[in-house]
C-alpha positions, 0 to 999 in steps of 0.5 A: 486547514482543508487539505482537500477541495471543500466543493468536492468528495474526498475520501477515505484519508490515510497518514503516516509519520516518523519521529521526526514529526513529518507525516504524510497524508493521501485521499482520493477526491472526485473531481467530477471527471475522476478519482484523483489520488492527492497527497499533503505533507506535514513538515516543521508543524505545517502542512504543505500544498496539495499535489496530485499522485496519480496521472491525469485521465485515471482513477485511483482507489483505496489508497495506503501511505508509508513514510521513512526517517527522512520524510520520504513518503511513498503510496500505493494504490489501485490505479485504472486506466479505464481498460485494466487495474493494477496496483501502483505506487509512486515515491514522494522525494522530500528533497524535490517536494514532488511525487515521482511517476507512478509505477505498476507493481501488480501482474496484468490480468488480475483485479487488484484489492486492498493495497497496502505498504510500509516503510522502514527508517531507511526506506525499505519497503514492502507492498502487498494485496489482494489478488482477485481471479474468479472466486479466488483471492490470494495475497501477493507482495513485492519487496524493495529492499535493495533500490529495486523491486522484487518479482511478485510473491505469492504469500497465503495458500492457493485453496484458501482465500486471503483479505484484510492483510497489513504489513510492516517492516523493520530494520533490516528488512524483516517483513511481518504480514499478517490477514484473514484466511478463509476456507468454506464457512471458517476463518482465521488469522495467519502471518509470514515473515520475510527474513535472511532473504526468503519468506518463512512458512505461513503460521496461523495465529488464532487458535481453537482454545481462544 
């Protein structure tokens, strides 16, 4: 089946599932006024109708998509109102078959990239990104853990810049991220984790030896 237009672009396509077999999947068309942020969800072996996520009159970007246990689907994105960026997200309720409004998750006065998000069996989530201000480029995230969201954190260094991150979260609300760290002409991989409340020390991963 053709879950986008076939007389339109889309791209780039993401999906998520669960093990019950439910996936959710998000692109973004160009409808030839805007970028549209559309969604389809897999249930029962068959994909139902195409809705869209993100408000009429904007413009969504770089889309990423998590599901949890219960077939709740929920995206984040770069979202533009012609005037201001931000990283937004909204949560589709398999219950209601719908996407709730979406909601800005980054601070004002950035350019947001690379928004990513990942979701437990329970629903937790963590969503993360790139925070670009100058030349700097540094790893934000925000957790919900508990029904609402957390206050924004800084994860890698402020000397170093950050890009390429994933995110995933398990049980109870342990958050693992990892990205490329760069400073000057070198680069390597580094990871945080979330636990027992509070975010541990960066550790980086690649090391001299290979």
């Amino acid at each position: 089946r053709n879950l986008s237009s076939s007389l339109r672009n889309a791209r780039p396509p993401r999906i998520a599932g669960n093990q019950a077999g439910q996936a959710a999947a998000v692109w973004v068309l160009n409808n030839g006024n805007n970028l549209v942020l559309q969604s389809a969800q897999l249930d029962n072996s068959t994909w139902g109708p195409t809705t869209r996520v993100n408000r009429l009159g904007e413009n969504a970007a770089q889309p990423d998509v998590a599901m949890d246990g219960n077939g709740n689907a929920r995206a984040v994105w770069v979202n533009s109102d012609g005037i201001t960026e931000a990283v937004a997200t909204a949560l589709y309720r398999r219950e209601a078959a719908g996407w709730n409004t979406p909601l800005a998750l980054s601070e004002p006065g950035i350019l947001p990239d690379t928004p990513r998000v990942a979701m437990n069996a329970t629903g937790q989530a963590v969503a993360t990104w790139i925070s670009v201000a100058g030349n700097s480029r540094v790893l934000q995230a925000r957790l919900l853990l508990d029904g609402n969201w957390s206050r924004v954190y800084q994860l890698s260094r402020s000397q170093e810049n950050a890009s390429e991150p994933q995110v995933a979260i398990g049980p109870g609300g342990h958050v693992t991220v990892v990205w490329t760290s760069s400073l000057g002409s070198f680069s390597s991989i580094e990871s945080i984790h979330f636990e027992n409340g509070q975010w541990t020390t960066v550790v980086p991963l690649t090391t001299m030896d290979g």
